[in-house]
N, C-alpha and C positions, 0 to 999 in steps of 0.2 A: 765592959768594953763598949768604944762607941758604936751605937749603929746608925750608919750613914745610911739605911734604908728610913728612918725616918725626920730627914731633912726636910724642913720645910720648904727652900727651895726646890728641891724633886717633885713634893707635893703638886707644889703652884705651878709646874712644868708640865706636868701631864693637862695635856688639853687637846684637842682634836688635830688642832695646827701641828701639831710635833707628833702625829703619827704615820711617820715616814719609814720607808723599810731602811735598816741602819746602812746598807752600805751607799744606799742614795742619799740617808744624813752624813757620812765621813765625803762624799764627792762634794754634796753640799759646802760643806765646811772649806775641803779644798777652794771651791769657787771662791767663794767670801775673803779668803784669806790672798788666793789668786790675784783678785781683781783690788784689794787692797796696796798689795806689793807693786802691783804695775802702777800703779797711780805716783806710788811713792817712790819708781824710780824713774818714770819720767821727769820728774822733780829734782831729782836729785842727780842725774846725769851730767845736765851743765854743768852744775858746780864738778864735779869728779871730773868732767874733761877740761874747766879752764884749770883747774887742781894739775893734771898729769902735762900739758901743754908745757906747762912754766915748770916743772920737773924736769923734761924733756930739757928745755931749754936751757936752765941753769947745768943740767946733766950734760949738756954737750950734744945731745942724741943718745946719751949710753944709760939713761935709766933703768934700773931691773924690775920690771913688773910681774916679778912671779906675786901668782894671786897671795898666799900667805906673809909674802913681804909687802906687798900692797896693804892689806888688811891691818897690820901693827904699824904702818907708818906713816895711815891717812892724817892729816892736818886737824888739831881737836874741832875747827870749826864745822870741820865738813860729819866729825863723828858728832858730831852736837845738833847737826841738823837732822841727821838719820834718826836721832832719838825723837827728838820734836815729831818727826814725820811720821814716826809711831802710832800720833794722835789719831791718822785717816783710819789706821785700826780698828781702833775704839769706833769711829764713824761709821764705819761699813758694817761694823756686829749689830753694835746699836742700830742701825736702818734696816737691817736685814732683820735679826728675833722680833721688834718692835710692829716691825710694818708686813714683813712676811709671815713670821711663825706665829704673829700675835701674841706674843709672850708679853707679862709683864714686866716691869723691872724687879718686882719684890723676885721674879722666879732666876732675874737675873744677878742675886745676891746684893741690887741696891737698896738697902734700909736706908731709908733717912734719920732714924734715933739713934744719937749718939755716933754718928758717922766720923766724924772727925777722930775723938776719943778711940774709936776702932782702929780706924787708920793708924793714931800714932801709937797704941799698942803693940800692934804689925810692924810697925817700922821698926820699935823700940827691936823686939823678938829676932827680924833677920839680922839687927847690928851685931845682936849678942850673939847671935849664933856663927856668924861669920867671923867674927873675933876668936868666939873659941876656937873653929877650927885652925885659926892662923897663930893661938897661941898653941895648940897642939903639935903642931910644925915647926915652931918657933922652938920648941922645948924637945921633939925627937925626929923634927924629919932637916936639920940641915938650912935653914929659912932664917936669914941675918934682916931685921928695920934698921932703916937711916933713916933722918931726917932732909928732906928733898931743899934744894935750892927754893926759896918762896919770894913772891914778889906781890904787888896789889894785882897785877895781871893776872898770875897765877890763882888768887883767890876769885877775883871775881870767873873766870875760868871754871871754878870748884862750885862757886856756888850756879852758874849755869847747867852744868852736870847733874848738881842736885837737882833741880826742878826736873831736865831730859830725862833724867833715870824714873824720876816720877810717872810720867809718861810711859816711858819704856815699860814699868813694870805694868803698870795699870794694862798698858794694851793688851800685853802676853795674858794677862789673867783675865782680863772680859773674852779672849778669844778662845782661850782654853776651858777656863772655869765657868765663867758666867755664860758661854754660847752653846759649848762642844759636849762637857760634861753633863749638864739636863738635858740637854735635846737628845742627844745618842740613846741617855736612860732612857728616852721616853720611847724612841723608836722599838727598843728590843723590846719593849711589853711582857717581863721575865720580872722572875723573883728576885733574882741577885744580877738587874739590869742595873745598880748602882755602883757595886764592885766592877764588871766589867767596863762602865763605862768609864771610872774612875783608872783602871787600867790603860784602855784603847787611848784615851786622853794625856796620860804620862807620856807613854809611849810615842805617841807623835812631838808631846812636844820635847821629848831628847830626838826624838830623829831631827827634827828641825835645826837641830846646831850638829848634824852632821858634817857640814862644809866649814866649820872654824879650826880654825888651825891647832895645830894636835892633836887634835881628837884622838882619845884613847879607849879600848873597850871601858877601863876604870871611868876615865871620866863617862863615858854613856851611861853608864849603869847611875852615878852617881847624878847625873841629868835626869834621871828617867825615877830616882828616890827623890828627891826637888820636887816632880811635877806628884809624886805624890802624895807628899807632905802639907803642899801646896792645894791638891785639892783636898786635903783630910781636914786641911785648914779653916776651907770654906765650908765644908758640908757640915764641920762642929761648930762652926759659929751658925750660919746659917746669913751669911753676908760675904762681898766681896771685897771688904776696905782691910781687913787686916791681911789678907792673903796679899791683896797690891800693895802695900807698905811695907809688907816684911821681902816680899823681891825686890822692890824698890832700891830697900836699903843693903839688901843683900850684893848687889850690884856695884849699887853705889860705894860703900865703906871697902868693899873687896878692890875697886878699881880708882878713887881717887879719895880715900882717906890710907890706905894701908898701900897701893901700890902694885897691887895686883894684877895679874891678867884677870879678866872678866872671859868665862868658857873658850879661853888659849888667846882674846885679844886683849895687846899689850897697852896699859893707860902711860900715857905722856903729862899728863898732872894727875900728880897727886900730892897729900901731904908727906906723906913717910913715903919709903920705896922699900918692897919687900922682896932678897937676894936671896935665891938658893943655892948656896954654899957646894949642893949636890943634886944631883936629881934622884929620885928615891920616889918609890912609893906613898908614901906618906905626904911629902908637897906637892904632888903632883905635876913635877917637871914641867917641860913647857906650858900644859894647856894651865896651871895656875892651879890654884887649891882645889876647884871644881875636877881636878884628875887626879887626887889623891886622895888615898887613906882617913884623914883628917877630917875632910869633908863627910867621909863614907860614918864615920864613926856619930860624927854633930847630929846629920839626917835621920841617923838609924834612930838615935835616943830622943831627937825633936817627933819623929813620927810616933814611936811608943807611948810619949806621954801624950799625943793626942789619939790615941787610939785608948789609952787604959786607964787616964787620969779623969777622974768624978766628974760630971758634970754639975753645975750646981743648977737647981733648983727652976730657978727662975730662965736659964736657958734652955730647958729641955720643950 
């Protein structure tokens, strides 16, 4: 079985900067994240209000802005810039472990050998995983593919997304895994500081899609086996590129290859569209596969064989 107490990154975290009492690391973590978002929606406010103006107006005055209908029927440009704007994420972690906690990068799961080959590993890993669970649905929960209207717009559209989701995953995973998950371990200064910090870190990061539309206890739970998949990910490599590649792409192929909601938000390009015929457990109704059975079933058997599967040799 693996033991994520002896990660090398854990190791290279323990260091005097990261010995903070934990619930002044989880407030910590707030700020950082805090002061990320606000940057990022300063930025991104004009566009959203010259966005709802010209709604309003073409609307007559009568447009519905309930937040959940707002959220599925932003304009892909405006959802493409929120991903991009991801990156200040990445920025703020990075300036913060680096320059405050004096962490290294190796502590922050950046390897430089074989980085790439990592990455597309990880990416490879969430396509496939995301696939199965959408063929699982396909096959018992009620979940009909088509083939969407395609244009050169719509691809170059696709392939924009693909780089944002890049982004997107990268961020969530340097502020979870690479930030939140060593430095918490390091604060508790406890035996099994790697399980719970491995925990307290999932945990937030399903609470953090608390405000997406649907939200179901299923899908939380199934958010909350993600983040820790996710980090069983990083702690048995002992790197952060295949963990941001396989969300990356988990994302991505879920939301504009197959058609998907992405955690209850609805994609407006995609290649195929995918119809639930029913809502059912198993497709996870509105908030999309991430609230259903299918998903639960992928995660549980992706997690086991990183938890029970051999490590080889040269990785340990």
């Amino acid at each position: 079985m693996l033991d994520i107490n002896k990660s090398a990154m854990l190791r290279e975290a323990r260091c005097e900067a990261n010995s903070k009492e934990p619930f002044k690391q989880i407030g910590l973590f707030f700020l950082v994240f805090g002061i990320g978002m606000t940057i990022q929606s300063v930025l991104l406010v004009p566009a959203v209000i010259a966005w709802a103006v010209r709604e309003i107006v073409l609307s007559n005055g009568v447009y519905n802005f309930d937040a959940s209908a707002v959220m599925n029927n932003l304009p892909p440009w405006i959802t493409l810039l929120m991903l991009f704007l991801k990156g200040i994420d990445i920025a703020a972690v990075m300036f913060y472990c680096l320059k405050k906690e004096r962490r290294s990068l190796r502590s922050m799961g950046f390897v430089r050998e074989g980085w790439l080959k990592k990455y597309a590993l990880g990416y490879l890993t969430g396509a496939v995983m995301i696939a199965a669970a959408l063929g699982i649905s396909v096959a018992f929960g009620g979940t009909k593919l088509s083939v969407s209207a395609f244009s050169t717009e719509t691809a170059v559209m696709i392939a924009l997304f693909f780089v944002g989701y890049i982004v997107q995953g990268m961020s969530e995973e340097v502020m979870l895994r690479s930030y939140l998950l060593p430095s918490f371990a390091c604060s508790l200064n406890r035996k099994n500081a790697a399980a719970i910090s491995l925990g307290v870190s999932s945990l937030i990061f399903a609470a953090l899609h608390l405000g997406n539309p649907g939200m179901t206890p299923l899908a939380f739970i199934n958010l909350l086996l993600s983040g820790v998949f996710f980090a069983l990910l990083v702690l048995r490599t002992d790197n952060i590129w295949g963990a941001a590649g396989a969300h990356a792409s988990w994302n991505f192929f879920q939301g504009h290859i197959f058609g998907v909601q992405v955690s209850g938000i609805e994609s407006q390009t995609s290649v195929l569209v995918a119809k639930t015929t029913e809502k059912s457990l198993i497709n996870g109704g509105s908030f999309g596969l991430e609230g259903g059975l299918a998903v639960t079933a992928v995660l549980l058997a992706a997690t086991a064989l990183l938890l029970f599967l051999p490590k080889k040799a040269n990785n340990e």
